[in-house]
C-alpha positions as a printed Julia matrix, in Angstrom:
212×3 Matrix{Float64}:
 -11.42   10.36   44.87
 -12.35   10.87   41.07
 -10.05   11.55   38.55
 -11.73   13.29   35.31
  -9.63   12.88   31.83
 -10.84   15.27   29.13
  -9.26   16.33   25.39
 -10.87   18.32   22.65
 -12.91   16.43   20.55
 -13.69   13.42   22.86
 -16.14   13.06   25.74
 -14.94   13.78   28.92
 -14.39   10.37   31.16
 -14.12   10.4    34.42
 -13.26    7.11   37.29
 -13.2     6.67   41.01
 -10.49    5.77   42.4
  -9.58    4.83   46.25
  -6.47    6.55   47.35
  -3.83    4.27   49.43
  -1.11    6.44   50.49
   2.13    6.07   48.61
   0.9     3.43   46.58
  -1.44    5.74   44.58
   1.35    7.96   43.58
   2.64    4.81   41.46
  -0.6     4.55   40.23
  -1.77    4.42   36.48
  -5.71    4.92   35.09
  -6.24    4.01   31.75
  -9.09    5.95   29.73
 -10.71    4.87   26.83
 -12.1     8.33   25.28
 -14.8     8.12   22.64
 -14.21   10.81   19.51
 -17.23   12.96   19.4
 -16.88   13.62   15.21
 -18.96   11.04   13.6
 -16.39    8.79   11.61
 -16.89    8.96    7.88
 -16.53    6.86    4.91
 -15.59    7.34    1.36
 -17.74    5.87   -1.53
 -16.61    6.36   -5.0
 -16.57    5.08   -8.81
 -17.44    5.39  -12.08
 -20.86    5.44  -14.0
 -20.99    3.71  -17.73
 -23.24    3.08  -20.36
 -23.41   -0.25  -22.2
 -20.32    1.1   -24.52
 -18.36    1.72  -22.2
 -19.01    5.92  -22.05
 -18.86    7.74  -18.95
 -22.6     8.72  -18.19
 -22.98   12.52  -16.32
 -25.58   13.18  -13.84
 -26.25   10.04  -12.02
 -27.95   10.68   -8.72
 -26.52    7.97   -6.38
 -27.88    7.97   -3.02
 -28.46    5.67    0.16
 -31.49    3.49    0.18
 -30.73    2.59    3.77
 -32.62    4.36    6.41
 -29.86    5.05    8.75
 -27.03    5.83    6.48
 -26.48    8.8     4.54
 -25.11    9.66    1.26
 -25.89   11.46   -1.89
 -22.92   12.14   -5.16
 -23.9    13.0    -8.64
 -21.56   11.63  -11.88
 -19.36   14.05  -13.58
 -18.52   14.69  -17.53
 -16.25   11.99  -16.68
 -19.01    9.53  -14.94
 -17.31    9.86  -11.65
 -18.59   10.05   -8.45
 -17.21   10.76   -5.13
 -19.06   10.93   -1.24
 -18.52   10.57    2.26
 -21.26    8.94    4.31
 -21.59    8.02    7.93
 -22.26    4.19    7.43
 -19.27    1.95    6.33
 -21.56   -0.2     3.89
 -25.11    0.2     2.43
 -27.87   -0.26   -0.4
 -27.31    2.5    -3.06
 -29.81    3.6    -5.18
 -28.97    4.75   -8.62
 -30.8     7.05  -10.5
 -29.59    7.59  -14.31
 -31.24   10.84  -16.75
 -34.33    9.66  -18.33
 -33.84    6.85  -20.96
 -30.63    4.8   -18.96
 -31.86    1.69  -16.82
 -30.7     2.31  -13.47
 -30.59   -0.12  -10.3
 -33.87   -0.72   -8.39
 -32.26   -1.04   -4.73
 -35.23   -3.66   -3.33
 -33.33   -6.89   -4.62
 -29.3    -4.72   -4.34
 -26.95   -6.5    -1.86
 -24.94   -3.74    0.61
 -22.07   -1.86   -0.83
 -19.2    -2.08    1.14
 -17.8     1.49    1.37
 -15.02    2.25   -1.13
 -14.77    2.04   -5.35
 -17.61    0.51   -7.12
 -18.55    1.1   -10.39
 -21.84    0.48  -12.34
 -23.09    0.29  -15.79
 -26.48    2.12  -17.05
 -26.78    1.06  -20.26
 -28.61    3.36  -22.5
 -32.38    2.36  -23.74
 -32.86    1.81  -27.13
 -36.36    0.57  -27.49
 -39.31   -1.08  -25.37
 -41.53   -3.73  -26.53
 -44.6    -5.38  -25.56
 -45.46   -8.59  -26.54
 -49.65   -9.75  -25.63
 -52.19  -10.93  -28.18
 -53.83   -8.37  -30.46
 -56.96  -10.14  -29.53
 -58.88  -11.99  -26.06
 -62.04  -13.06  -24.93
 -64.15  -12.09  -22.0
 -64.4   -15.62  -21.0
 -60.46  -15.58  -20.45
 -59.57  -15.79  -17.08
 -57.48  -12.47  -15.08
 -53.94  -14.89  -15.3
 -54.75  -16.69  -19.22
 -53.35  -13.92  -21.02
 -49.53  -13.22  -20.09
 -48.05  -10.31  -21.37
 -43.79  -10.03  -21.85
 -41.88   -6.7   -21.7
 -38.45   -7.11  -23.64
 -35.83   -4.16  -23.27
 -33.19   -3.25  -25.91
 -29.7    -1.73  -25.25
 -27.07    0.32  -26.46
 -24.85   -2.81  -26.79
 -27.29   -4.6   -28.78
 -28.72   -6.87  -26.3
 -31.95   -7.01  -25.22
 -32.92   -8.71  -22.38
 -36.92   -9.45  -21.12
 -37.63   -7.76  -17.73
 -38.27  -10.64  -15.04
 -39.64  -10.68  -11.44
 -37.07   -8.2   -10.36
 -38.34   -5.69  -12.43
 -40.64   -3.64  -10.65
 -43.02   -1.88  -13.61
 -47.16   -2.39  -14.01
 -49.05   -1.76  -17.31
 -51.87    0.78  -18.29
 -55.03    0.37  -20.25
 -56.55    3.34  -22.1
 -59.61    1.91  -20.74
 -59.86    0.16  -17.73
 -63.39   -0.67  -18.6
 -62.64   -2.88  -21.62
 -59.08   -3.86  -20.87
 -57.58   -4.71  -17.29
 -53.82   -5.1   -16.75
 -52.54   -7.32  -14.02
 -49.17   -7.54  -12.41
 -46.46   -5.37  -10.72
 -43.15   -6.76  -12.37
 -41.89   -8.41  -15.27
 -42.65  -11.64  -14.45
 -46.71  -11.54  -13.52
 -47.89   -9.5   -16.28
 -51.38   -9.86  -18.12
 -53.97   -8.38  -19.61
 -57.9    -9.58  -19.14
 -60.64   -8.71  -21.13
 -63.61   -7.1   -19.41
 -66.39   -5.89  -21.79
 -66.46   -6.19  -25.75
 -64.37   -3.29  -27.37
 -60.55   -2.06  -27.96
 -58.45   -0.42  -25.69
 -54.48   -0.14  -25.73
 -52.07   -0.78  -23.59
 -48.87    0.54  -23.02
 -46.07    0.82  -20.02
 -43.03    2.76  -19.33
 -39.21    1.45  -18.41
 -36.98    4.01  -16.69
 -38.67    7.18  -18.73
 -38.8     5.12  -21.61
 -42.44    4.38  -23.2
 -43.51    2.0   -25.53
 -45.63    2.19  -28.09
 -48.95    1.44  -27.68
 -50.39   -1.73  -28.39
 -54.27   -1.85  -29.63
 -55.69   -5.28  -28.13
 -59.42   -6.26  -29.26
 -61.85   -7.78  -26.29
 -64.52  -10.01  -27.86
């Protein structure tokens, strides 16, 4: 015969069983019933700037396909979600002019309190030669982005840092690289073009570089 076990909220099991006279009536059939509400797990903390401040509207969200989860800081830089994965890669997102957390090189977040600094941007600067020659090759003429923060330290952006430059004119000045660590500049035809790039919403000023 089959015995069927059912409860709200699970899936319904169900079990064949052979029935042996007396002996069944002494019987026992364990059932392992599976919940059908998802589980759900809480991910929370608090959002500062390189002072120490709370910061108010980060966006923090999954970066991990499966998983979901979205929570924006409050006045007081807190933020609070459920998600249906019990650890993933969040992404944050500060306003415009705080350096947030570019999820490609972020480890999993185990679900639970974490908290996270987004230190405020002071200033971008570029530092290439106000002059190169055409005969330079694509790679001879490095160019270093250095960031400065709230807290007074300024740090220059490296191979994790995902940015590219732009030329005013692609025709006398070509800029090379997609991250901190591989950026140039090459001279194509005589003339002056600038270049400039942009760090979390924040852009530098433009620097004029002569191709001779």
């Amino acid at each position: 015969m089959t015995i069927r076990a059912s409860a709200d909220g699970y899936a319904a099991q169900t079990a064949g069983v052979g029935f042996n006279g007396p002996v069944f009536l002494n019987r026992t059939e364990n059932f392992d019933l599976t919940s059908l509400q998802t589980r759900s797990y809480r991910f929370y903390g608090v959002v500062r700037d390189g002072l120490g401040n709370p910061v108010r509207g980060v966006s923090l969200l999954s970066a991990t396909g499966v998983c979901t989860f979205l929570a924006t800081t409050d006045s007081f830089g807190r933020y609070d979600g459920q998600s249906n994965c019990d650890e993933m890669v969040l992404r944050v997102m500060p306003p415009r002019g705080y350096e947030g957390v570019q999820d490609l090189f972020e480890p999993k977040t185990a679900a639970g309190e974490r908290n996270y600094t987004t230190r405020r941007i002071v200033s971008v600067m570029l530092s290439a030669p106000s002059q190169i020659s055409r005969a330079d090759g694509p790679f001879s003429n490095p160019v270093a982005v250095s960031v400065t923060y709230d807290n007074g330290i300024t740090r220059r952006l490296g191979s994790q840092d995902l940015l590219t430059l732009q030329s005013s004119n692609l025709g006398v000045l070509r800029p090379g690289g997609s991250n901190g660590g591989n950026l140039t500049i090459q001279g194509v035809t005589v003339g002056t073009a600038t270049v400039t790039t942009t760090w979390w919403g924040v852009m530098l000023q433009p620097l004029s570089v002569t191709v001779f």
